[in-house]
C-alpha positions as CSV (number, residue, x, y, z in Angstrom):
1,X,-68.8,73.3,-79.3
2,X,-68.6,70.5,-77.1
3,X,-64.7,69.0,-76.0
4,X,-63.5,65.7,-76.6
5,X,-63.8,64.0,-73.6
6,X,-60.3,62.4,-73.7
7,X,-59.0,65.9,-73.4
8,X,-61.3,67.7,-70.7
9,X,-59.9,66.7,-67.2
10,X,-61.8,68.5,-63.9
11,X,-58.9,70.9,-62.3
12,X,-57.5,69.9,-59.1
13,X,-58.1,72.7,-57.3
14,X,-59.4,76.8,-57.8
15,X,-57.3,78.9,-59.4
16,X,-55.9,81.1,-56.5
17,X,-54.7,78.3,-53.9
18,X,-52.7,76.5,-56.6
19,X,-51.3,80.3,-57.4
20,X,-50.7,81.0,-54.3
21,X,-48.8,77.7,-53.5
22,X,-47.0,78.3,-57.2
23,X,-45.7,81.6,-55.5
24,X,-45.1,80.3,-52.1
25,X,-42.9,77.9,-53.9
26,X,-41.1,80.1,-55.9
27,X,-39.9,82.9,-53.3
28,X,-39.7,85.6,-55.7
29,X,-39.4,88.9,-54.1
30,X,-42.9,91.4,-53.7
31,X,-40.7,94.5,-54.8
32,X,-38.8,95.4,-58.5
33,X,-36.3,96.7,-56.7
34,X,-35.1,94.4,-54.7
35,X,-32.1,92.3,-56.2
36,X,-31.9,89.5,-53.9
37,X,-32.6,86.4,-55.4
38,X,-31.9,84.6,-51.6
39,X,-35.2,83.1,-51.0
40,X,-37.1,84.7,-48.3
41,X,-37.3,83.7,-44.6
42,X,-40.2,80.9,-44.2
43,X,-42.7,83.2,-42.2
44,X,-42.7,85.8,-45.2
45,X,-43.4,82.9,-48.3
46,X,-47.3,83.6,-47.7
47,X,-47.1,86.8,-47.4
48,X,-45.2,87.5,-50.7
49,X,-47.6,85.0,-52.0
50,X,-50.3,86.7,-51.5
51,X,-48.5,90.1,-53.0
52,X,-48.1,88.3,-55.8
53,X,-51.2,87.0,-56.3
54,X,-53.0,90.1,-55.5
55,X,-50.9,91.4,-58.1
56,X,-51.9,89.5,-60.6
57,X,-55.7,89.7,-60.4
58,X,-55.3,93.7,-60.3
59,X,-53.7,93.4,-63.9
60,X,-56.4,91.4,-64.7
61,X,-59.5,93.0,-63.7
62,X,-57.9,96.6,-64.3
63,X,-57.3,95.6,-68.0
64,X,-61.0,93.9,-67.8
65,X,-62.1,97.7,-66.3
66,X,-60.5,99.2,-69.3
67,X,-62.1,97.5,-72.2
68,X,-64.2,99.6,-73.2
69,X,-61.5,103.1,-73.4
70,X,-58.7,100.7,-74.7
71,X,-57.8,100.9,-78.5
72,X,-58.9,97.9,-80.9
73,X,-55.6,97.3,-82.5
74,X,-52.4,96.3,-80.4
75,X,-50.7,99.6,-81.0
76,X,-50.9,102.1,-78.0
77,X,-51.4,105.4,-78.9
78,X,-48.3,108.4,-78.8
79,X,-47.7,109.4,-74.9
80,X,-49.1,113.1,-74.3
81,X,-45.3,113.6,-72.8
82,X,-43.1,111.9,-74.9
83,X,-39.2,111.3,-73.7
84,X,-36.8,113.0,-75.7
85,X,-35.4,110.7,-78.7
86,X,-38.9,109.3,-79.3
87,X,-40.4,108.8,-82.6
88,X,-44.5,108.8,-83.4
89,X,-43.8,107.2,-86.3
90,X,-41.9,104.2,-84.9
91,X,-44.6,102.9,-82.7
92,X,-44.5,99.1,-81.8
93,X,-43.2,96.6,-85.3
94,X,-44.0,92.8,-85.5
95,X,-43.3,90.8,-88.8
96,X,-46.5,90.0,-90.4
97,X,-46.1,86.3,-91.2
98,X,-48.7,84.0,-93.4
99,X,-49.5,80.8,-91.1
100,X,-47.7,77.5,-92.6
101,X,-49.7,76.3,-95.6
102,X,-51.1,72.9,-95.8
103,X,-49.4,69.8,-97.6
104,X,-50.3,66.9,-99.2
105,X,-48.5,64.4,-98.3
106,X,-48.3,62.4,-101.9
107,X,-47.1,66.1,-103.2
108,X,-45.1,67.0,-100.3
109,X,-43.9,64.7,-97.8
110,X,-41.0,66.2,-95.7
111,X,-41.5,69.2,-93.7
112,X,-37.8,71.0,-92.2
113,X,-37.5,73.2,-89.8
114,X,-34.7,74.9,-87.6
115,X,-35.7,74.6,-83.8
116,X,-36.4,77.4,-81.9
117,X,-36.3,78.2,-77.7
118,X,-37.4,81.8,-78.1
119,X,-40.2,82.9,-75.6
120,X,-40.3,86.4,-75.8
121,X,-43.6,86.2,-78.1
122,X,-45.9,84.5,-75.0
123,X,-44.2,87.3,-72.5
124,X,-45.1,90.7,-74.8
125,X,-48.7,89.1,-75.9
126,X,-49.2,88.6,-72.1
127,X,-48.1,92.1,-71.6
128,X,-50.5,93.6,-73.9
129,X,-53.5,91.6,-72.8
130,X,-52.8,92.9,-69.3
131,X,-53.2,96.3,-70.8
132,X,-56.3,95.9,-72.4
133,X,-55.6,95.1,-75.5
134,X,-55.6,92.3,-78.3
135,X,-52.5,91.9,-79.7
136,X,-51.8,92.4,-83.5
137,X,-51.5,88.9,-85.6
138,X,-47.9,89.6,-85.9
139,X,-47.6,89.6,-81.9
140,X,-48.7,86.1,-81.7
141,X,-45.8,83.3,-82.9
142,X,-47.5,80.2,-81.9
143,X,-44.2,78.2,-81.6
144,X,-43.3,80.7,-79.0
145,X,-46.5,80.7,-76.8
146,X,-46.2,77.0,-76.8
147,X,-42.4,76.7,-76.0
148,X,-42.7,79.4,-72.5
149,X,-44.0,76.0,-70.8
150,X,-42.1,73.8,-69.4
151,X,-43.3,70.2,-70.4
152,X,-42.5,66.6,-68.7
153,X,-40.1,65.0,-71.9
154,X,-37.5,62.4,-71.5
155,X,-33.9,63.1,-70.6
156,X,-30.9,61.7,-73.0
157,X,-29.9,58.6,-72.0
158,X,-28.2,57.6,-75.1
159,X,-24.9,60.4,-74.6
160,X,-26.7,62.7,-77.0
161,X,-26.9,66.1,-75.5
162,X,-30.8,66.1,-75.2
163,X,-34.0,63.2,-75.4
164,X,-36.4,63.1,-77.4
165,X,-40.1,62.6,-77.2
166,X,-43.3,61.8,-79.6
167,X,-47.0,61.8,-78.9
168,X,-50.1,61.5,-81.0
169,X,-53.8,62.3,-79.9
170,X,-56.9,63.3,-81.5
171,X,-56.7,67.1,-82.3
172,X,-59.5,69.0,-80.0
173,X,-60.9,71.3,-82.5
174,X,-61.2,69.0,-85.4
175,X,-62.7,65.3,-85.3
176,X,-60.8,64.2,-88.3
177,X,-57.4,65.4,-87.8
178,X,-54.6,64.1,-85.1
179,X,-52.2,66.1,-83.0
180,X,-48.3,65.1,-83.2
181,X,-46.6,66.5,-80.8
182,X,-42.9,66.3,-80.8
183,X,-40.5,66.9,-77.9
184,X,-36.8,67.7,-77.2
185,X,-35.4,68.2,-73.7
186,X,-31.7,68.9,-72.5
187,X,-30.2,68.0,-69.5
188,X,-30.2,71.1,-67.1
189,X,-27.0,72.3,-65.5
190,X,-26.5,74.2,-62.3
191,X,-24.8,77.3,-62.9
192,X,-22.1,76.0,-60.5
193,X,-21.5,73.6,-63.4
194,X,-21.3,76.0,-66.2
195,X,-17.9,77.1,-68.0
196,X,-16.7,80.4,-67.1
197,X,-18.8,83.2,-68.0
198,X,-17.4,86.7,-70.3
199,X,-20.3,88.6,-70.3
200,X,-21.4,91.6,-71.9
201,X,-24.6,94.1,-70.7
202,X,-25.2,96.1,-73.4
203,X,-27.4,98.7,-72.6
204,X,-29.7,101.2,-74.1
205,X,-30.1,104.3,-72.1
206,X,-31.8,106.7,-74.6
207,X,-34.7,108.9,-74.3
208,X,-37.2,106.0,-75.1
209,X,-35.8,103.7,-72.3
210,X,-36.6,106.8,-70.2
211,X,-39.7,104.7,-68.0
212,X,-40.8,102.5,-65.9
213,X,-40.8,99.6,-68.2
214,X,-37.6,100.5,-69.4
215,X,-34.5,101.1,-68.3
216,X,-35.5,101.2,-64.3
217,X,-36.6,97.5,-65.0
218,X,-33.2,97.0,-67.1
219,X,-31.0,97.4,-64.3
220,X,-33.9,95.9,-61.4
221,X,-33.0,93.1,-64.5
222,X,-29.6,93.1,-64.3
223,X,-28.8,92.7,-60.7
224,X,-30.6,89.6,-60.7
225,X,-28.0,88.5,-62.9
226,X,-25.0,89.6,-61.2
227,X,-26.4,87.6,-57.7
228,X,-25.4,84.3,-60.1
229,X,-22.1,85.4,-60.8
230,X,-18.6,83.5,-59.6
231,X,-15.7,84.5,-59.1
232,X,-14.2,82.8,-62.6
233,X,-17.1,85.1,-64.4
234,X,-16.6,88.3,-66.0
235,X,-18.7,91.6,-66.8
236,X,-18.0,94.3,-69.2
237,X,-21.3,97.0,-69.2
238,X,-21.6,99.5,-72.2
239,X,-24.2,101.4,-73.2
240,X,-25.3,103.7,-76.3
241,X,-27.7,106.5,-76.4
242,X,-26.6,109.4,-79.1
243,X,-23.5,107.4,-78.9
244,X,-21.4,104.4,-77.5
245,X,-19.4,104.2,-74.4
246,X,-17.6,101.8,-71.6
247,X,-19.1,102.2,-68.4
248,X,-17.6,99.1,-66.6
249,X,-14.6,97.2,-67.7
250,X,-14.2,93.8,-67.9
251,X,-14.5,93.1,-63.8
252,X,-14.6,89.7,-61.5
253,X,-17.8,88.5,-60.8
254,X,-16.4,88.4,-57.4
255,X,-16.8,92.6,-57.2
256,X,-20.8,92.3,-57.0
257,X,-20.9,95.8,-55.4
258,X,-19.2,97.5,-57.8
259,X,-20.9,96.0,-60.4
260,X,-24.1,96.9,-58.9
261,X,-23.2,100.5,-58.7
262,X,-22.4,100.6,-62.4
263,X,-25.7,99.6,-63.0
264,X,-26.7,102.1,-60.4
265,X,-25.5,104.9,-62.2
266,X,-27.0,105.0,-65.7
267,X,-29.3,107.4,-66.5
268,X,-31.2,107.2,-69.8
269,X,-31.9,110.3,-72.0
270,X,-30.6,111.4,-76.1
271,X,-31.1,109.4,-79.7
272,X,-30.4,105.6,-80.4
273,X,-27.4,105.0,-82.2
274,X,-27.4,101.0,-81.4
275,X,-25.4,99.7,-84.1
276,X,-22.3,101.4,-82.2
277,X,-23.0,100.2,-79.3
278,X,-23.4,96.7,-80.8
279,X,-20.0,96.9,-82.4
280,X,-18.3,98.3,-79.4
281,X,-20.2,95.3,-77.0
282,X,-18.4,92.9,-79.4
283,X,-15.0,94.6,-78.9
284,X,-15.4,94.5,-75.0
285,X,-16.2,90.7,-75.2
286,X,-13.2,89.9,-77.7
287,X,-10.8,91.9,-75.0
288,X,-12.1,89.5,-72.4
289,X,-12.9,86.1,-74.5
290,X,-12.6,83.1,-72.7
291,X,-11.6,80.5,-74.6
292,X,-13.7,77.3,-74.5
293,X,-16.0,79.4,-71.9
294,X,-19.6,81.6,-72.4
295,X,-18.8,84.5,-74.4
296,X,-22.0,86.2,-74.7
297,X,-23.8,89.9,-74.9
298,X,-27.3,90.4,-73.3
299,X,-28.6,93.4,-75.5
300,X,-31.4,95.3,-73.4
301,X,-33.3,97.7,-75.8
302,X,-36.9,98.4,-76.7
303,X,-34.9,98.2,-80.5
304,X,-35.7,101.8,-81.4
305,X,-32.5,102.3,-83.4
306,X,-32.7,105.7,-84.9
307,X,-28.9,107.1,-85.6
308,X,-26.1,105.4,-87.3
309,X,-27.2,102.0,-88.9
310,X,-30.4,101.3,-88.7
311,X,-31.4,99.4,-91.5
312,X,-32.8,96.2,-90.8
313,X,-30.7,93.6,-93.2
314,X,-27.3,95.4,-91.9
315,X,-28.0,94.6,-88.0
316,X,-28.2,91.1,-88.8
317,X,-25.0,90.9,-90.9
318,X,-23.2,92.6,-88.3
319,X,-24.6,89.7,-86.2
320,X,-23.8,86.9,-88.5
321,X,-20.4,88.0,-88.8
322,X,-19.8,88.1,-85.1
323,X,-20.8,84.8,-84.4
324,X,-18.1,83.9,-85.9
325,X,-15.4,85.0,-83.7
326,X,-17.2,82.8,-80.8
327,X,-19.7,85.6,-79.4
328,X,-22.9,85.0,-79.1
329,X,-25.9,87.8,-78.7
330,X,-28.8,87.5,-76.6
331,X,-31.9,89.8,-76.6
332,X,-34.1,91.4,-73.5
333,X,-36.9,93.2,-74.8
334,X,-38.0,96.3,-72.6
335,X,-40.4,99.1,-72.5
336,X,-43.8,99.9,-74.6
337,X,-45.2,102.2,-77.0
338,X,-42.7,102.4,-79.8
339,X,-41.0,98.4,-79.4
340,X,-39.7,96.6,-82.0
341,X,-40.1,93.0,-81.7
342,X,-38.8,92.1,-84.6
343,X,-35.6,93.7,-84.5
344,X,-35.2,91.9,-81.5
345,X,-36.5,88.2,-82.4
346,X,-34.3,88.3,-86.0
347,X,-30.9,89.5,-84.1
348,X,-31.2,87.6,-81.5
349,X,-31.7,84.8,-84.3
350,X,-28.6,85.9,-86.4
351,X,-26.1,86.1,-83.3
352,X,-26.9,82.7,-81.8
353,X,-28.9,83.5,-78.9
354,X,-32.0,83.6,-77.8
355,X,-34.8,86.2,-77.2
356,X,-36.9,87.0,-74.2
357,X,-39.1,89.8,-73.5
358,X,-39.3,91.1,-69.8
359,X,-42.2,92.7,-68.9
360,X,-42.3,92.5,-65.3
361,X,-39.7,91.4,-62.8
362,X,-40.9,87.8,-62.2
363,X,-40.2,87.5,-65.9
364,X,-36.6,88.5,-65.7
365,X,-36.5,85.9,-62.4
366,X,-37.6,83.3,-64.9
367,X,-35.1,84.3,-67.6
368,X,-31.8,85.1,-66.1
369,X,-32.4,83.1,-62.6
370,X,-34.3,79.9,-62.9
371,X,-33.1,79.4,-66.1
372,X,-29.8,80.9,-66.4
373,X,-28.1,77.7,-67.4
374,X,-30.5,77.3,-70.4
375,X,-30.3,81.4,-71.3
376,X,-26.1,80.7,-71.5
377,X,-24.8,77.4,-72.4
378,X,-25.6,76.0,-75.5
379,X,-25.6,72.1,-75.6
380,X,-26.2,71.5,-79.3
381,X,-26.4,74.2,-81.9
382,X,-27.9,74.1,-85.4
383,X,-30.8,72.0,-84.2
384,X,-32.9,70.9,-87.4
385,X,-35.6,68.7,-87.3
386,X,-36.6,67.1,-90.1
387,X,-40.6,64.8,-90.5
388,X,-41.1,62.6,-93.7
389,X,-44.9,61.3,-93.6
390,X,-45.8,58.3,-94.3
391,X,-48.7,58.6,-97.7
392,X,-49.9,55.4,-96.6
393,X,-50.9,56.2,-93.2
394,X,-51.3,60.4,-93.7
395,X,-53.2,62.5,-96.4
396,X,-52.3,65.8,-95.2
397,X,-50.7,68.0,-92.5
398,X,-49.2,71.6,-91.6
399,X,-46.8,72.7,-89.4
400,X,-48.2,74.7,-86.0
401,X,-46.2,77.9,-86.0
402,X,-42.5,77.6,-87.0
403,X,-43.1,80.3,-89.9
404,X,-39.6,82.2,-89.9
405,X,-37.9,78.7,-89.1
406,X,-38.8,77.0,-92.3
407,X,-35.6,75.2,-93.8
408,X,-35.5,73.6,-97.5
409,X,-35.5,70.2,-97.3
410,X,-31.8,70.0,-99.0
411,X,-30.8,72.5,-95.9
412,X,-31.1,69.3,-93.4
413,X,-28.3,67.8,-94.2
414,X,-25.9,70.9,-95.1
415,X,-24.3,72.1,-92.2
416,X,-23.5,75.7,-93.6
417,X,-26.8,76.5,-93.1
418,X,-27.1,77.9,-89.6
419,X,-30.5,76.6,-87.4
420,X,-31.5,77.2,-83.9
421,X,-29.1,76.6,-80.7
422,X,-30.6,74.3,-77.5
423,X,-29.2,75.7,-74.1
424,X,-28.6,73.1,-71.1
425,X,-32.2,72.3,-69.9
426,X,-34.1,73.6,-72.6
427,X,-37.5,72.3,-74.5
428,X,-38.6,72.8,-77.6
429,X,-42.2,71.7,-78.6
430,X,-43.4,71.1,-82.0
431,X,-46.6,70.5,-83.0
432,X,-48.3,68.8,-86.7
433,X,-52.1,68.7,-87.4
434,X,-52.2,65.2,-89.5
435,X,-55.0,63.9,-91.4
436,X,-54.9,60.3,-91.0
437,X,-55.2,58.2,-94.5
438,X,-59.2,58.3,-94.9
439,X,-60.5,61.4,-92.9
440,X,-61.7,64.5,-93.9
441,X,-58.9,66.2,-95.0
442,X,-58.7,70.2,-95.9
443,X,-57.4,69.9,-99.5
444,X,-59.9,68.9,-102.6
445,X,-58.7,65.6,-104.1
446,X,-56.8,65.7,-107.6
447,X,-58.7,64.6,-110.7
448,X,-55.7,63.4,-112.3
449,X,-53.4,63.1,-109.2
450,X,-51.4,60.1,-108.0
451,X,-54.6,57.4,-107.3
452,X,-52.4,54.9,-105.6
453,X,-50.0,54.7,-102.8
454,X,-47.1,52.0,-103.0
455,X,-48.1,50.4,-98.9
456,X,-45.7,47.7,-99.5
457,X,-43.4,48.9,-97.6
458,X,-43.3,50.5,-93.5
459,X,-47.2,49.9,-93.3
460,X,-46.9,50.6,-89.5
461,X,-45.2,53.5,-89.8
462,X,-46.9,57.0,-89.7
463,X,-43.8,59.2,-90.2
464,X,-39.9,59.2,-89.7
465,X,-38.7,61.9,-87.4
466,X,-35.1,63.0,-87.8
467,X,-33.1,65.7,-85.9
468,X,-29.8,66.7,-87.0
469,X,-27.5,69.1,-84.8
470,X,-23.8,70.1,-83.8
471,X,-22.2,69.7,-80.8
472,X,-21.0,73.5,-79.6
473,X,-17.6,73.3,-80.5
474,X,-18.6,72.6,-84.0
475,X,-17.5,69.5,-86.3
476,X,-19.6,67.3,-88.2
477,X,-23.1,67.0,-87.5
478,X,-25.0,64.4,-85.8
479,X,-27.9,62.4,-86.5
480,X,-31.2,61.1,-84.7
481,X,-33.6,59.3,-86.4
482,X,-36.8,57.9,-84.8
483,X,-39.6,55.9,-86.7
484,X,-43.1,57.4,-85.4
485,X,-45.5,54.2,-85.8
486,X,-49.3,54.6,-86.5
487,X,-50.4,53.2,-83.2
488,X,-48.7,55.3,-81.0
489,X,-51.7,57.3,-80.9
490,X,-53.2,57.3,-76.9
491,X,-55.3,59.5,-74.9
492,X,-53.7,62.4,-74.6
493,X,-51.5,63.3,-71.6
494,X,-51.7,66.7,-69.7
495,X,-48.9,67.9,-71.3
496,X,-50.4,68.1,-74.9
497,X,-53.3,69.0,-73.7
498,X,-52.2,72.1,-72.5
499,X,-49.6,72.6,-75.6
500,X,-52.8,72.0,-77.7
501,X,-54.4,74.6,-75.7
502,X,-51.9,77.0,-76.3
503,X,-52.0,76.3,-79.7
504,X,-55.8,76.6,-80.2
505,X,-55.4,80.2,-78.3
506,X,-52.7,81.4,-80.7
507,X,-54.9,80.3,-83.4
508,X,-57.8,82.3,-82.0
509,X,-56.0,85.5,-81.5
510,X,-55.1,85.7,-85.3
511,X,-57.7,84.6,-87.9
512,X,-58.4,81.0,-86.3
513,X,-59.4,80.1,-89.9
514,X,-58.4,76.4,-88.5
515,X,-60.0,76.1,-85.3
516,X,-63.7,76.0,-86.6
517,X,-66.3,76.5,-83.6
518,X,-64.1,76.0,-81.0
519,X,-64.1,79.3,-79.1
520,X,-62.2,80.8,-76.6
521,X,-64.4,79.2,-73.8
522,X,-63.6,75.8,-75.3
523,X,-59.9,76.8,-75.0
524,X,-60.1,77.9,-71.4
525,X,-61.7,74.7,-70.4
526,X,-59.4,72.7,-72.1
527,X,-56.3,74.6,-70.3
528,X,-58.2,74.6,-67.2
529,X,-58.4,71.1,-67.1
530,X,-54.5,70.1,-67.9
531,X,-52.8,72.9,-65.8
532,X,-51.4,69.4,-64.1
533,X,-48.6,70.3,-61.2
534,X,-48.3,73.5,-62.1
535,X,-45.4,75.0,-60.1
536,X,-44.9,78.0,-60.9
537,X,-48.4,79.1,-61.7
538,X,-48.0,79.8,-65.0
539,X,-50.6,77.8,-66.7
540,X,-53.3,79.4,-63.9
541,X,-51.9,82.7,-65.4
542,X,-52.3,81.5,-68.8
543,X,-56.2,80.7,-67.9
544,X,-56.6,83.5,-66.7
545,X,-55.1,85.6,-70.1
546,X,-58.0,83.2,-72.2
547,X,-60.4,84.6,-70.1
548,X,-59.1,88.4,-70.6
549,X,-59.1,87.6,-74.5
550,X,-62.7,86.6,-73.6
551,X,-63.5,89.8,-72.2
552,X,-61.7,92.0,-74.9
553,X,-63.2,90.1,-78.1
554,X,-66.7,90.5,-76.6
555,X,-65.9,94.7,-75.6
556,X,-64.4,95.2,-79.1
557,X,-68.0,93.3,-80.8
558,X,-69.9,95.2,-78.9
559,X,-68.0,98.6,-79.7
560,X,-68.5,97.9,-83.1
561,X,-72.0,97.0,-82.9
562,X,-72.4,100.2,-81.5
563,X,-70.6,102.1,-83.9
564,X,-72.3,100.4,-87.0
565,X,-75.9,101.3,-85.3
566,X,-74.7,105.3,-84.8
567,X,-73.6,105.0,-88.8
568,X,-76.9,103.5,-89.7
């Protein structure tokens, strides 16, 4: 299948010297264990550059190596020497989610959703791709592969706490349907502007975190953190294995070093009773609460509860309840094998945080460094967002991704019902296929439907965007609304572009029962050609993670060709 020519672009340059500029730029350091987060002297940025870079083409053509011996599903198989406190029967859980349906728009014209800043989703599927292998459908959240990228969207200039931006293009993979893309960005702070910090590292040091992708990169983790503390902020570290305890006190952000030995010390080993520690990390950040400041817990776990409370709905009451009292939880997903993402999205969802998954030490950079302002202060909470199409102008649409964010449309404007929280120089992308009045829709029409549409009235007008939120210290909501008019539609910028390619690849790795012919080389290209100024080299990486998918899909084909011609 051939690409729209409005969205194919020729890239600026090959793939490794805009990486290894991206690197250059960033000065992240060539070793996990280093905790500096100083950048590096100028004659070493090429050098670790280069580390980097190298780095990242091993994963790749390693996992490209392993095709053929890797398993088919996105579940590894039990370790020959498994740590002690590890269950076989746990082995890595996802929440299997049915993509959003499609809506008429004479049926069913307002669409509600909560927003959402999660990432973790793009982070874990990258991590399993780099092993070799495709991830499982519940893996893949689309609003989270699209939302790891930072886009160009407007800053507030109207005192709200973030802008917000609207685009509409022709849709890549489908002639007769339109992309609306819609955007919200926050003012960023520096952390030297943030409110005082009461932090809590809640730690799980049981036998599964026993690894190299578990707790050794937890505390390589954490001491990236404790480089960005003040001398206002304070630290409180507990951990839980069989059971709960206080390893550090509630301590100045001042006393780096002894902080950094705390984190030195633990060793990891026993069950996982993680509900206690959960209820004692809320105690330890209710001794130290800091009134109008960050009260927060960063939970560290692969999420392999197995003593004390484990069931599911019970962990995210304990959360609701907490948030409450002014506490906020934050999940960092480690560690492989047996990992339970969806323990870890949902709490993280209940407690009024966010969720990120670390698989590797630029990631925790990204997370707890770079973004550290958008990780801990929360500009506007119980974001909703709210679209009401227009039947004159649209037939049809459905929501890309969003599926454990849907709201009732009666939740928009009832401010008990919690939504998503926006930190200081966040994004959140959404995106809408549309069917624009007189196109090829998806749906068959009714025989005895509605045969007319009432265009008296907003005939320019192709949908009404409205975003309601809070500000963080709570009160009465707040209200944005923004008509969307029907020709605002324009070649397509690089940012959608690359948002559609996203989309189109989290399409592909489930069922892509909406994408039609185009293929995962059609997705490449498309990415390929909209990586724009790409910084930090992480839409070159994501290129290069459409090509893996390319080299997996085509392995696993011809395994199974094979098989079926031995059965035959």
């Amino acid at each position: 299948m051939s690409l729209p020519l409005h969205f194919l672009r020729p890239a600026a340059q090959g793939f490794t010297v805009g990486l290894l500029l991206a690197m250059a730029g960033c000065g992240v350091s060539s070793t996990p264990e280093s905790a500096s987060v100083s950048p590096p002297a100028q004659g070493a940025l090429k050098t670790e550059a280069l580390v980097h870079s190298e780095a990242i083409m091993a994963d790749a053509t390693m996992a490209k190596r392993s095709v053929r011996a890797a398993p088919m599903a996105g579940y590894a198989p039990m370790p020959e020497s498994a740590p002690a406190g590890y269950r076989d029967e746990q082995r890595e859980q996802y929440q299997a989610l049915a993509d959003n349906p499609i809506h008429s728009v004479t049926e069913s014209p307002v669409s509600t959703f909560s927003a959402d800043v999660d990432t973790g989703g793009y982070a874990n599927v990258r991590r399993l791709l780099n092993q070799g292998r495709l991830p499982p459908e519940g893996a893949v959240r689309l609003e989270e592969m699209v939302n790891y990228f930072p886009y160009d969207y407007a800053l507030p200039t109207d005192g709200s706490p973030f802008g917000v931006t609207t685009e509409l293009a022709p849709s890549p993979w489908n002639p007769h349907t339109r992309l609306l893309r819609i955007g919200i960005k926050a003012s960023d702070r520096a952390v030297a502007e943030l409110a005082p910090a009461n932090l809590v590292f809640l730690v799980d040091v049981s036998g599964s975190m026993d690894r190299r992708e578990g707790l050794q990169l937890v505390k390589s983790t954490l001491k990236l953190l404790v480089d960005q503390l003040r001398e206002q902020d304070r630290v409180s570290l507990v951990v839980y294995a069989g059971d709960s305890r206080v390893v550090l006190e509630p301590t100045s952000g001042r006393e780096k070093a002894k902080i950094r030995t705390a984190i030195d010390q633990l060793t990891a080993g026993g069950s996982t009773a993680g509900a206690s520690g959960i209820e004692l990390a809320y105690q330890m950040a209710q001794q130290a609460f800091i009134p109008k400041g960050i009260n927060r817990i960063l939970l560290a776990t692969d999420g392999d509860f197995n003593v004390g409370i484990s069931d599911f709905d019970n962990l995210k009451q304990m959360a609701v309840d907490k948030r409450k009292t002014g506490v906020s939880l934050t999940t960092l997903g480690f560690g492989v094998d047996n990992y339970n993402e969806h323990l870890m999205e949902q709490l993280a969802d209940a407690g009024d945080g966010n969720y990120a998954y670390i698989d590797n030490l630029r990631e925790a950079r990204k997370v707890l460094v770079d973004q550290l302002g958008s990780t801990l202060a929360v500009v506007a909470k119980n974001v909703k967002l709210q679209v009401e199409f227009n039947p004159a102008q649209v037939s049809e649409y459905r929501l890309l991704g969003y599926e454990n964010r849907a709201l009732k449309r009666e939740d928009f404007s009832n401010d008990k019902v919690d939504a998503g929280e926006i930190g200081a120089g966040h994004t959140v992308t959404a995106l809408y296929e549309i069917v624009p009045k007189g196109e090829k829709g998806w749906l068959e029409p009714l025989r005895y439907g509605k045969s007319a549409v009432d265009v008296s009235v907003n005939t320019d007008e192709l949908a009404m965007l409205r975003v309601r939120y809070q500000l963080p210290e709570g009160g009465n909501s707040r209200l944005i609304e923004r008509p969307i008019v029907s020709g605002s539609e324009t070649k397509a910028s690089d940012d959608l572009r690359f948002a559609a390619a996203v989309a189109a690849f989290s399409q592909q790795l489930k069922d892509g029962r909406y994408t039609g012919n185009f293929s995962l080389k059609d997705t490449e290209a498309l990415a390929r050609g909209a990586r724009g100024d790409d910084r930090f080299g992480l839409r070159a990486e994501f290129v290069q993670l459409v090509e893996l998918a390319q080299s997996l899909r085509t392995s696993t084909a011809s395994n199974q060709q094979s098989n079926d011609q031995r059965i035959e």
